[in-house]
C-alpha positions in Angstrom: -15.8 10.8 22.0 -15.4 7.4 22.9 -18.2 4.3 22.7 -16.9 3.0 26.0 -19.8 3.6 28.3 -23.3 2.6 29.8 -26.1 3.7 31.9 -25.4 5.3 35.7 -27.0 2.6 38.0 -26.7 5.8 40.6 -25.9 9.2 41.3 -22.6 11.1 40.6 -20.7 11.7 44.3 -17.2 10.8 43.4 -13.8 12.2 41.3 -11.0 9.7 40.2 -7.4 11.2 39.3 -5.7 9.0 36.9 -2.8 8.9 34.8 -2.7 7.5 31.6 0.4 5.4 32.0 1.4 5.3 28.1 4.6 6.9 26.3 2.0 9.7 24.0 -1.4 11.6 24.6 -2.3 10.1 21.1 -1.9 6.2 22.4 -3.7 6.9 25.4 -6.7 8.5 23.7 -6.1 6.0 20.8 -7.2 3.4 23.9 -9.5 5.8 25.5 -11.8 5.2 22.4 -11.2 2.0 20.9 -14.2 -0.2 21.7 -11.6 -3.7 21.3 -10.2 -1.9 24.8 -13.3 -1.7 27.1 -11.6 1.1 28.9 -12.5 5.4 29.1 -12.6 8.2 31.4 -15.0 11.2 31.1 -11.6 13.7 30.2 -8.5 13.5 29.3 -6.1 16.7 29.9 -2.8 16.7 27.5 0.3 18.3 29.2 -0.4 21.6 27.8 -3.7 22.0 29.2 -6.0 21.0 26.6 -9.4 19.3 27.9 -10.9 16.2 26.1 -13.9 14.9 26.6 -14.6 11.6 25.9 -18.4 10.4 27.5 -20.7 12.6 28.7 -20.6 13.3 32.8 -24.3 12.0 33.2 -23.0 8.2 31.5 -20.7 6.1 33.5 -17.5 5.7 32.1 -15.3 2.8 32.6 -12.3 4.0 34.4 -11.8 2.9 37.8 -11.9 -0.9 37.4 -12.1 -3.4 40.2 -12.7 -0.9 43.3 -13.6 0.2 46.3 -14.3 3.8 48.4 -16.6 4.3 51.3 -18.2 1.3 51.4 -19.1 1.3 47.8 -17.9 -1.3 45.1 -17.8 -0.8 41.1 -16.8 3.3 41.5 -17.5 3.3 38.2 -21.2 3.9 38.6 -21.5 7.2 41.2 -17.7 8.4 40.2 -16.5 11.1 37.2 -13.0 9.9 36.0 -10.2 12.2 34.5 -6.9 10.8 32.8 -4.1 13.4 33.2 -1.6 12.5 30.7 1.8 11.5 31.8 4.3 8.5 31.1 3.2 6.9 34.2 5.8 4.5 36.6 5.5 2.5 33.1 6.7 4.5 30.8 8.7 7.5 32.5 7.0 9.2 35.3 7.7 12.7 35.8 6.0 15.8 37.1 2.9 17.2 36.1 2.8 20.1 34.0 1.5 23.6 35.6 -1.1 24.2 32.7 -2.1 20.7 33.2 -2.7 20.8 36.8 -4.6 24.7 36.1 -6.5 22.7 33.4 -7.4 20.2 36.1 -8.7 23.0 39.1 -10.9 24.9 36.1 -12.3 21.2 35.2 -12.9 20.5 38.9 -14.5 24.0 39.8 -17.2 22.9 37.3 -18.0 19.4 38.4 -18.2 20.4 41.8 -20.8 22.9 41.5 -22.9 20.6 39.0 -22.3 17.8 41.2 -22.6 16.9 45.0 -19.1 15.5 45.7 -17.8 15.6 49.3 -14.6 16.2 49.5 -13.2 13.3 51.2 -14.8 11.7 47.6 -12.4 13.6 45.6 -9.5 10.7 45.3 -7.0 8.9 43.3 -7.5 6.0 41.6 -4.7 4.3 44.1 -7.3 4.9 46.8 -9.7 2.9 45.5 -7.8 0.2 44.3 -4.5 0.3 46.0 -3.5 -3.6 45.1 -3.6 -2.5 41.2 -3.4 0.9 41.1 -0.1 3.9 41.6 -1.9 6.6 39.4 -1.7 9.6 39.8 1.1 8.6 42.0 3.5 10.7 44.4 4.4 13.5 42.0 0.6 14.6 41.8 -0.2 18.1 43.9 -2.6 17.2 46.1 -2.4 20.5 48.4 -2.6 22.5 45.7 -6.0 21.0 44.5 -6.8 21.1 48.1 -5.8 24.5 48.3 -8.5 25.2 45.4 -11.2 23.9 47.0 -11.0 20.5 45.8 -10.7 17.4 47.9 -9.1 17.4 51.3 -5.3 18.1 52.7 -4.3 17.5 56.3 -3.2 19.8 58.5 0.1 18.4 60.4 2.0 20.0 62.9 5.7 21.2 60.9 7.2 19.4 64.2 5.8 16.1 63.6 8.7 13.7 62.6 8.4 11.0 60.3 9.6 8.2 62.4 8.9 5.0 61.7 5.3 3.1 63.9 4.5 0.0 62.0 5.5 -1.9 59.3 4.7 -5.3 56.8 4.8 -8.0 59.6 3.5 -6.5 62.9 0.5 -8.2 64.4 -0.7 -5.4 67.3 -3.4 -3.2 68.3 -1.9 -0.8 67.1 -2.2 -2.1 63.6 -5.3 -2.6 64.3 -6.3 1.1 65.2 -4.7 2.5 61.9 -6.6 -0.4 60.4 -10.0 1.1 61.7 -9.3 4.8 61.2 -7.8 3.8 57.5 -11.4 1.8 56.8 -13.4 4.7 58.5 -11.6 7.3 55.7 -13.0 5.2 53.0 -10.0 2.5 52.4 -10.7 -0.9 51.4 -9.4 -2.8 54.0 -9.4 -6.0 56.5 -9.1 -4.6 60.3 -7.5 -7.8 62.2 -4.0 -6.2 63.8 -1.9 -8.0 61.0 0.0 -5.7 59.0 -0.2 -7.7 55.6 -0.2 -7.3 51.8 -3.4 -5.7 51.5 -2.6 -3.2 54.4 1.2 -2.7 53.0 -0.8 -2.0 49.7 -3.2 1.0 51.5 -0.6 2.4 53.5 1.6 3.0 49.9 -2.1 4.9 48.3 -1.8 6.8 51.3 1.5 8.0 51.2 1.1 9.1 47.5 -2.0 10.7 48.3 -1.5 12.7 51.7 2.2 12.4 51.9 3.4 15.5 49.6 4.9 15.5 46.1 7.6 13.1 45.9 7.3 11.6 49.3 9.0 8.5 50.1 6.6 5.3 48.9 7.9 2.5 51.1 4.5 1.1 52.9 5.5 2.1 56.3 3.9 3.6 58.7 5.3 6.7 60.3 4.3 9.5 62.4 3.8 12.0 59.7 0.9 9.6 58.0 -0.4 9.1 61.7 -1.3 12.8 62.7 -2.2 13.1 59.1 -4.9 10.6 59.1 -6.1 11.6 62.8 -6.8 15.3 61.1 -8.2 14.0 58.3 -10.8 12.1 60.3 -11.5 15.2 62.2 -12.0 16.9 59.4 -14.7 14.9 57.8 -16.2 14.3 61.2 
């Protein structure tokens, strides 16, 4: 168990995927429930499947940080948070385990049916805090969660190319529409047709999170994301 928690100021309507970004489960649990640290997550899962539960689903758990989905600051308070263990882009990064990711579906299946979560609510911590954030990152099986029942996965045409549309330095209307239909999914982020930082930053949490396992991370914008985000929209719509 870990002291790290408070009061929910609302209700629960969100999952967080994280990594925990240190060298050992131990260290990251260590963390997880040292009060000096300020930090936890409702679970942790270990690489071999194992389930720890840190703060009870009902408290709020400090997890997310500094971030945004949907129009909603401070995730923290409506949002469950589970750290998958793994090395992280810090300390090693490499693949998810099977028995981990089986761990993580079983976990889900439960929080979903005592919680109301959309699906489009089920996300990474990179989508809410893209600037900060890389966790779980582009090794993380999104279609295969999807393919559970949990969160959402786009359908794409296999002809669909990934050639590149926009990139960091483009001021268009065109940057402005993936702007809009990137704020109307939930990002956090300015709509003015410049292709800065901040949009760079989104287009990157995108790509980990509805590119495909190891996708190329390099804050372009391509065709692939496009039709991607267009059925994405229609789904949710």
């Amino acid at each position: 168990p870990s002291p790290n928690f408070n009061d929910r100021p609302a209700s629960i309507n969100m999952l967080i995927i994280h990594y925990t970004d240190m060298p050992t489960a131990e260290e990251a649990m260590s963390k997880l429930c040292d009060p000096a640290a300020q930090v936890s997550s409702h679970y942790t899962i270990d690489e071999d499947g194992t389930i720890y539960r840190h703060v009870p689903e009902e408290k709020r758990a400090w997890h997310a940080g500094l971030s945004f989905w949907r129009n909603r600051s401070n995730t923290n308070d409506v949002s469950i948070g589970i750290e998958m263990v793994n090395p992280g882009h810090t300390c090693g990064y490499r693949p998810f385990k099977e028995k981990q990711m089986e761990a993580l579906i079983a976990l889900s299946h439960g929080i979903l049916k005592r919680h109301v979560i959309p699906a489009r609510n089920v996300v990474a911590h990179s989508d809410v805090a893209p600037a900060r954030k890389k966790d779980p990152g582009e090794l993380f099986d999104w279609e295969w969660l999807a393919d559970e029942g949990i969160g959402l996965w786009p359908e794409v045409a296999e002809d669909i190319k990934f050639l590149p549309i926009l990139k960091k330095g483009d001021k268009s209307d065109a940057v402005m529409e993936m702007q809009r239909a990137l704020a109307s999914y939930g990002y956090d982020i300015k709509v003015d047709g410049n292709f800065h930082d901040q949009t760079e930053w989104v287009v990157r949490a995108f790509q980990r999170h509805f590119g495909g396992v190891g996708s190329m991370i390099d804050g372009m914008w391509n065709t692939h994301l496009d039709a991607a985000l267009k059925n994405l929209l229609a789904q949710v719509s």
